[in-house]
C-alpha positions in Angstrom: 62.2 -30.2 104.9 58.5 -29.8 105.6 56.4 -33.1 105.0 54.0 -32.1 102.5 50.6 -32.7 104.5 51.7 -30.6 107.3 49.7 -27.2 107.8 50.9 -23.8 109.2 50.0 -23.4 112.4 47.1 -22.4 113.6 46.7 -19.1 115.8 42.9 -17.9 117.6 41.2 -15.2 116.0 41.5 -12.8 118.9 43.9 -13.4 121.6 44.9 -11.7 124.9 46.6 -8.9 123.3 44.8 -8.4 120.5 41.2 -8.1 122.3 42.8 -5.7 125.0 44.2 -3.4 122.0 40.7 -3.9 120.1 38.7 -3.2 122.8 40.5 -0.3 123.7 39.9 1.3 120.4 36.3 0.6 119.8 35.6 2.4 123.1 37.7 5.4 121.9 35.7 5.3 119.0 32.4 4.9 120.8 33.5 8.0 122.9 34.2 9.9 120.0 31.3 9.3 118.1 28.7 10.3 121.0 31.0 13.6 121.4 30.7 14.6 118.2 26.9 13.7 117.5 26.3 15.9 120.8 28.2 18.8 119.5 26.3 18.2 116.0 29.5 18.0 114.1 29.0 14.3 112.5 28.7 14.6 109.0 25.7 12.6 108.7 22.8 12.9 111.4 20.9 9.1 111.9 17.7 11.4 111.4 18.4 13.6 108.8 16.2 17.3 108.0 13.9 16.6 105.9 14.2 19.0 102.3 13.0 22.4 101.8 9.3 23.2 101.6 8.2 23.8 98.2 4.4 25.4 97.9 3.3 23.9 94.8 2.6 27.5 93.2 -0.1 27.5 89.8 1.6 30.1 87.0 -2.2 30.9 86.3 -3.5 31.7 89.9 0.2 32.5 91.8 -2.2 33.4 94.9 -4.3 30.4 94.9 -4.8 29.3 98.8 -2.0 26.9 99.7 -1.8 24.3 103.1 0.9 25.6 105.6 3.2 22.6 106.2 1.6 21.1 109.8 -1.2 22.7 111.7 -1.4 26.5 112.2 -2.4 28.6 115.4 -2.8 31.6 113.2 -4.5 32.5 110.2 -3.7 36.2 109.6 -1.2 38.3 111.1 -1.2 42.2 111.8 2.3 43.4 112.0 2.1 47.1 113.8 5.5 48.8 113.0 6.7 52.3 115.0 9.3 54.0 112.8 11.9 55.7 114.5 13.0 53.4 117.3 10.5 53.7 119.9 12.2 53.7 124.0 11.7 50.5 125.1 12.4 52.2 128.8 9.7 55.0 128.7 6.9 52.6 127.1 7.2 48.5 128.2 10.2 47.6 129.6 10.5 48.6 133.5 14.1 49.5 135.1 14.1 50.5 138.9 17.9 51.4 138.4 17.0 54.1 135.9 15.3 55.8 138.6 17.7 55.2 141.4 20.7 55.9 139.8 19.0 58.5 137.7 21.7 61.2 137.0 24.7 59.0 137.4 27.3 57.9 134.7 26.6 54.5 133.2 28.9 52.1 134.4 31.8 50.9 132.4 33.7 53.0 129.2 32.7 56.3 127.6 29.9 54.9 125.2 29.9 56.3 121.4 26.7 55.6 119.7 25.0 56.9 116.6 25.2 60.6 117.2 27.9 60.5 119.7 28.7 60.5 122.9 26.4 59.6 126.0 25.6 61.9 129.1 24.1 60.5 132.4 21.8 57.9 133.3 17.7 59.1 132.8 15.2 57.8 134.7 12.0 56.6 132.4 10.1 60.2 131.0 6.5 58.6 132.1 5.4 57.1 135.8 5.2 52.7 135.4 2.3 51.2 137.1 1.3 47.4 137.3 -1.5 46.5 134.8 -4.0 44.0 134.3 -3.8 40.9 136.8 -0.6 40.1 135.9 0.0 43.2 137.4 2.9 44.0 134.4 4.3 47.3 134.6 3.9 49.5 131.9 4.1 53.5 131.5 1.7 55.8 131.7 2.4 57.2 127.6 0.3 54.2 126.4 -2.6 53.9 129.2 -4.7 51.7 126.7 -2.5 49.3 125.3 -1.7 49.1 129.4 -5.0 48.1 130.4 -5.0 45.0 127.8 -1.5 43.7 129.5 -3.3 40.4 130.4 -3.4 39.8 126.7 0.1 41.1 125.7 3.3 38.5 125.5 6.5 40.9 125.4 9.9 40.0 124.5 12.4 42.4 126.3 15.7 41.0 124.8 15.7 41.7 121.2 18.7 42.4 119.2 19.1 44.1 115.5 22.3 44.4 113.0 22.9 47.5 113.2 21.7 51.2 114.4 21.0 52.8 111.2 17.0 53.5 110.2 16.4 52.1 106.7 19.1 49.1 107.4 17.5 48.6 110.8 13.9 48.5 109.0 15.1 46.2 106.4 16.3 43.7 108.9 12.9 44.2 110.7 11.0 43.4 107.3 13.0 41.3 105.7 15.7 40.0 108.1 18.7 41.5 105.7 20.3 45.0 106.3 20.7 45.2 102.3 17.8 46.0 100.3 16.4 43.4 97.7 15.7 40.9 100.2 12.1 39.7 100.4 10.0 41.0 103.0 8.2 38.6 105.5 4.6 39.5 103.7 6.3 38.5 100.6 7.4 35.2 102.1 4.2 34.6 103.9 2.0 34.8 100.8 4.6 33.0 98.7 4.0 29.7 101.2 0.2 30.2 102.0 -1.4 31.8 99.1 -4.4 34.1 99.5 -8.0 33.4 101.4 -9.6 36.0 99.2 -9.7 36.4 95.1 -11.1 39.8 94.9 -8.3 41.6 97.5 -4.3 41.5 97.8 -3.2 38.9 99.9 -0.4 41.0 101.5 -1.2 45.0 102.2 0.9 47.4 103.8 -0.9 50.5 105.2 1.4 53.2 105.7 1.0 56.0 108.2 -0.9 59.0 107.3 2.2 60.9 107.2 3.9 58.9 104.7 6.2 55.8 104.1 8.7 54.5 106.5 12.7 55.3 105.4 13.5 52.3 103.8 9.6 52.6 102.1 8.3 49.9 99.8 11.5 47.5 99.8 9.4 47.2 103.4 6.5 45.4 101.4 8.7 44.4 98.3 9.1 41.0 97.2 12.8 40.7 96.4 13.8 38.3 94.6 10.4 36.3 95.1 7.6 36.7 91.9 6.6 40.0 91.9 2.9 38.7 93.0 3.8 38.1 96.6 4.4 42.3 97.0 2.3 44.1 99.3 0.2 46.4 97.8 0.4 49.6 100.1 -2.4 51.8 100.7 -4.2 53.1 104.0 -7.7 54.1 104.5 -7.0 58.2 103.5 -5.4 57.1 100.2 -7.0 54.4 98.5 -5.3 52.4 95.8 -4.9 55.3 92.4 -6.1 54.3 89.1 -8.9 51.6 90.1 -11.9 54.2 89.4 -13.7 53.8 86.4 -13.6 56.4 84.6 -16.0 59.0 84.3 -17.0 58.7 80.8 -17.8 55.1 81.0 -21.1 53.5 82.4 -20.8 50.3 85.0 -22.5 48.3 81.9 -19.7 49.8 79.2 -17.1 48.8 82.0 -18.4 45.0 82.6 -18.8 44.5 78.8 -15.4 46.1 78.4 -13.8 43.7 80.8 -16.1 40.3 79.5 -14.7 41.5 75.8 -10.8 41.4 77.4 -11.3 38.3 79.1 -12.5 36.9 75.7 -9.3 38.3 74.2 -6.7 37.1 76.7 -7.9 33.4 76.9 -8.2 33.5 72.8 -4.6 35.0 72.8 -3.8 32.3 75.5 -4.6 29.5 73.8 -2.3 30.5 70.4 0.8 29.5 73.1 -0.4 27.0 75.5 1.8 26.7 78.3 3.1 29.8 78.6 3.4 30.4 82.6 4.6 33.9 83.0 1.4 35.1 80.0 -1.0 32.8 82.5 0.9 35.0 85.4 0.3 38.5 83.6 -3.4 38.0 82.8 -4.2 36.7 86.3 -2.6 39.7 87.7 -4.3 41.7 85.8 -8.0 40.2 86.2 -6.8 41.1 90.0 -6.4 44.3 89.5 -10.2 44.5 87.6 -11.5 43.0 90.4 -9.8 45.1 93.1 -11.8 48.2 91.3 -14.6 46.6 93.3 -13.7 45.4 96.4 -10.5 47.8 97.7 -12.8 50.9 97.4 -15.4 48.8 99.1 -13.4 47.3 102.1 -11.0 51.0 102.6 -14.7 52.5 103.1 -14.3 52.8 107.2 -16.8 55.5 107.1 -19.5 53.0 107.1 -18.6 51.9 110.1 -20.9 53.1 113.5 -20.2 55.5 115.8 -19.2 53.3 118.8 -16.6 51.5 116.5 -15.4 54.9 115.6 -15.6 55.7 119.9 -13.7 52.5 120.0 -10.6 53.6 118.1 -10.9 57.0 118.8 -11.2 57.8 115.3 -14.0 60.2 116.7 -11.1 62.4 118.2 -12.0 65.8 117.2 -8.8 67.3 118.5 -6.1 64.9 116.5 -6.2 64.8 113.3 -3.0 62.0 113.2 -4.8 60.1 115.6 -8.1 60.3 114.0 -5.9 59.0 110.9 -4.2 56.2 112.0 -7.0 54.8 114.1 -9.2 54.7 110.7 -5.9 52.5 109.5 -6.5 50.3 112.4 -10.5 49.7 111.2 -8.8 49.2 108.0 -6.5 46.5 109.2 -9.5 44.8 111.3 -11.4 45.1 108.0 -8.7 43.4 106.0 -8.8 40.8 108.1 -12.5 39.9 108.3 -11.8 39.7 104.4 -8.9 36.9 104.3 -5.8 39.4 103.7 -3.3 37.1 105.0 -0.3 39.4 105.8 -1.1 43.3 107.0 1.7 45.6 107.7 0.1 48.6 109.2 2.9 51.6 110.5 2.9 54.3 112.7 5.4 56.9 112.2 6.9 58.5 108.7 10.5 60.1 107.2 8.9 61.7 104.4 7.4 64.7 105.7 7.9 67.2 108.3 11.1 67.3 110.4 12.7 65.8 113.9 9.5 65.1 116.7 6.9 65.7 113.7 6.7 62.1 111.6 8.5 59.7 113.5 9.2 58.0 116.9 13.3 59.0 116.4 13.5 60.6 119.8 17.3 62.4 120.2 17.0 65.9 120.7 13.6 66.8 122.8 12.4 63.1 123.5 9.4 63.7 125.8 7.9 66.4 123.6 8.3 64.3 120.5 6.5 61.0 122.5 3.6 63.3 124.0 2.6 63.7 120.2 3.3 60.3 119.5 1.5 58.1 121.9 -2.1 59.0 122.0 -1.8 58.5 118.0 -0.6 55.2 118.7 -2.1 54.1 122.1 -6.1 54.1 121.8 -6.0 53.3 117.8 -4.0 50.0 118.6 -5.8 49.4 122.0 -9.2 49.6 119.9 -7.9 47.4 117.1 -7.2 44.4 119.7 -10.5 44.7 121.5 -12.2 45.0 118.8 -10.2 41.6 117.2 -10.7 39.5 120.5 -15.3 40.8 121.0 -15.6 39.7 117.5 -13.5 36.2 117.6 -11.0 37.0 115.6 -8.0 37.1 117.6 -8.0 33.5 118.1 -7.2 33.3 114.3 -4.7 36.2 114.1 -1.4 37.3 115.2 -1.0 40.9 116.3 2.7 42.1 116.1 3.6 45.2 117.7 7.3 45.8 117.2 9.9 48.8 116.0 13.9 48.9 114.7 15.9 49.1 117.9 15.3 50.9 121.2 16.8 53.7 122.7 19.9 54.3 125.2 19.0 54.3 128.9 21.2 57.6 129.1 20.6 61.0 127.3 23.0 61.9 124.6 25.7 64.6 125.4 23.7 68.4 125.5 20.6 67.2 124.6 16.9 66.0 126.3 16.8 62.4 124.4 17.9 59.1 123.7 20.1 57.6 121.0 19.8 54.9 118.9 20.5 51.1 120.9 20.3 48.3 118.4 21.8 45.9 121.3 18.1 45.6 123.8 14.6 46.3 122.5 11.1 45.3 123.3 8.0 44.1 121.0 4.8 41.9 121.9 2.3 39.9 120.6 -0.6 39.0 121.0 -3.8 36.9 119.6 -3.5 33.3 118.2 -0.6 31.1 119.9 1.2 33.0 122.3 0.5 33.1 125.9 -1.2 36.5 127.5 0.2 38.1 130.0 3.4 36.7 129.9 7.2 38.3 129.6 10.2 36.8 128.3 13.9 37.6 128.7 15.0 41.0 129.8 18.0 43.3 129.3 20.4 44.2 131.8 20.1 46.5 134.6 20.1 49.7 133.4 18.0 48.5 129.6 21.1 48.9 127.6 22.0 45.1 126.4 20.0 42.0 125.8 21.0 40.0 128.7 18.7 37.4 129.5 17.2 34.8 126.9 18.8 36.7 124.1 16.3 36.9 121.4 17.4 38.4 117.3 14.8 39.4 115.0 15.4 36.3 112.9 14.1 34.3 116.0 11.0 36.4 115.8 10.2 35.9 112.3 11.0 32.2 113.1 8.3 32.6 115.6 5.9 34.2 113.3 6.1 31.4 110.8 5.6 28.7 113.1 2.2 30.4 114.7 1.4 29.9 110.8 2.3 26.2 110.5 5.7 27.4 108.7 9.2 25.6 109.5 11.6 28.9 108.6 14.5 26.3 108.2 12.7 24.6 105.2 10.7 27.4 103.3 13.7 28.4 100.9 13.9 29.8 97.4 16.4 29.0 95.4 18.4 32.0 94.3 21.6 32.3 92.5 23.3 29.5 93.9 21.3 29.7 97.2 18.8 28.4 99.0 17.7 31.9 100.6 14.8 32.2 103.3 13.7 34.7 106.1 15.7 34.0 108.3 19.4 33.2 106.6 21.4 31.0 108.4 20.3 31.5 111.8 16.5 31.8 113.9 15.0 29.6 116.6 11.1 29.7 117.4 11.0 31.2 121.0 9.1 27.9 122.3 8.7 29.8 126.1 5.9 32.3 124.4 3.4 29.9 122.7 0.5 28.4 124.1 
């Protein structure tokens, strides 16, 4: 029988065994936990994302000018788009291979692409030579754009989705094979607003010959407001219905519109409030005020002669060329103006057939491309010296990109290249990125991306950053998700920017 002061006895609060079998397990523990915060798979991060970035947006004035979210290199951007699927091997991207193993199968199985089966090997259709100081070898099809290498920065290891034209475009545009998606204008104008009342703040110029396959869903806005679309018109078609018409006087007109004004803010104050009325009424004051300045600013023709020299809109010979280089002046134009976002193409599916519209190059490859680059290469050439003598490409970003690039073989029976959505070129140039400078590379013979893999989501990631844009945090919330540019996936390509 215990005595009934005694106590139980008394045992440390860690012996031998137990801080052995403790310590054993905190330093499994400790293990784990850095193994798991390296691979990123800890539920919780100890320095969290911060939330999405949400432009506060006014109902009233939807384009109002709106801060980027930290600094920006770039103000404006020019995005230059070649329909088709322009060679990457017979324009920018050099491949000594090609030419010493020109004729020869490529290595490895039988390749099936979009129109079917691949022949030999084909050396590049037009003579490389270094240009600029960097001494970057580029052909001799675009001689102009050549000369400016020392301000180009190329990325030779893009990949697409897919090897289709208009599902190809839309990924270009809008980063989604489906249509519906909005395009990067669209997103561009949604975060930043506009720097001018009287224009657009996104425009699309398309070629002279018409709109690219997958056509406005290029410039749409998706599932954004419908006032971040791109207006589209060039600087042979104007914008239709902004004349006044002919019956009226420019005093009947200004009185008409001062009487409407009157109207729509009397009308607007019977349901105070109401955002999408405020919405429909500013969009519509744009439009009145776009009868002004759109015909003003698409007037290229009162530009002088050694502008026109420039461009070689003074080309007698080319009508195309004489075209699109007036849509170049236009884009230049634009920007001098505030337009935020410019798509401006080359190349067309709606008229004309194979060789005629666009840069699709299967069947008779260097024929098609010895119409196609002199309307591209001066035109462009002229717009970027034209950018940098008046200071304005230290404000914008010039894109020059197309869908996919070509096969380094010629298809089965015919004189061209197919369709290679797995290695393609574009550059850029102007505010943020670094001149004369190439990054990654695809293989050997130009076929895959193979070096410092880049997708077109990381390009658009790009692109937003040079405009003070985090594409991880500008989201809009759409049926459940919290959509943006660049889906799921998209790195900024650090290596390119100043």
């Amino acid at each position: 029988m215990k005595p009934e002061n005694s106590q139980p006895p008394t045992h440390p609060l860690l012996d031998r065994r137990r801080f052995f079998s403790q310590m054993a397990t905190g330093l499994s523990g400790i293990a784990l936990t850095s193994l798991l915060q390296r691979e990123g798979m800890l539920l919780a991060s100890p320095t969290p994302k911060k939330g999405p970035f949400r432009p506060q947006i006014s109902q009233a004035h939807p384009l109002k000018q709106r801060a980027p979210e930290f600094k920006a290199k770039a103000k404006n951007v020019i995005f230059i788009f070649c329909s088709g699927g322009v060679s990457h091997l017979d324009t920018f991207e050099y491949k000594p291979e090609l030419v010493k193993r020109h004729g020869q199968p490529l290595p490895g199985k039988n390749i099936i692409t979009f129109q079917g089966a691949q022949g030999n090997l084909t050396q590049p259709l037009y003579k490389f030579r270094p240009r600029g100081q960097c001494g970057k070898m580029i052909s001799d099809l675009v001689p102009h754009i050549g000369a400016l290498a020392d301000d180009l920065c190329f990325v030779h290891s893009l990949k697409s989705k897919t090897n289709t034209h208009g599902p190809a475009e839309n990924v270009l545009s809008t980063g989604f094979t489906l249509e519906g998606f909005p395009s990067m204008g669209a997103w561009v104008t949604y975060a930043l607003g506009s720097d001018n009342d009287e224009l657009p703040a996104f425009v699309a110029i398309p070629d002279p010959r018409g709109k690219p396959q997958s056509s406005v869903n290029n410039w749409g806005p998706g599932f954004l407001p419908a006032a971040f679309q791109g207006t589209d018109f060039n600087a042979s078609k104007p914008v239709r219905n902004l004349s006044r018409p002919s019956q009226l006087t420019e005093l009947q007109d200004r009185e008409s519109r001062s009487f409407l004004k009157f109207l729509n803010e009397q009308h607007l104050q019977q349901f105070p409030g109401d955002g999408e009325l405020q919405a429909r009424i500013s969009s519509y004051e744009l439009a009145a005020r776009m009868q002004l300045s759109v015909p003003q600013v698409s007037q290229v023709e009162s530009e002088p002669e050694h502008i026109f020299k420039l461009y070689g809109a003074d080309d007698s010979q080319n009508k195309l060329k004489r075209e699109f280089a007036k849509n170049c002046i236009l884009a230049r134009r634009l920007v001098e103006q505030g337009v935020r976002f410019i798509q401006l193409f080359n190349g067309s599916y709606q008229t004309g057939g194979e060789g005629v519209s666009n840069w699709d190059g299967h069947k008779v490859l260097k024929k098609q491309y010895d119409v196609h680059g002199p309307i591209l290469d001066q035109p462009v050439a002229g717009l970027l010296k034209d950018l940098k003598q008046r200071g304005l490409l230290k404000e914008t970003l010039v894109v020059w990109c197309t869908e996919f690039g070509r096969m380094p073989t010629f298809q089965k029976g015919a004189q061209g290249r197919d369709h290679n959505p797995d290695g393609f070129t574009a550059w850029l140039a102007g505010a943020g990125v670094k001149g004369g400078h190439s990054y990654g590379a695809t293989d050997t013979f130009g076929h895959k991306a193979a070096i410092d893999i880049a997708t077109v989501h990381d390009l658009h990631a790009t692109i937003l950053h040079l405009l003070g844009l985090d594409h991880e945090r500008l989201t809009y919330y759409h049926n459940g998700f919290e959509r943006r540019l660049t889906d799921v996936h998209g790195h900024v390509i650090d290596d390119i920017l100043t």
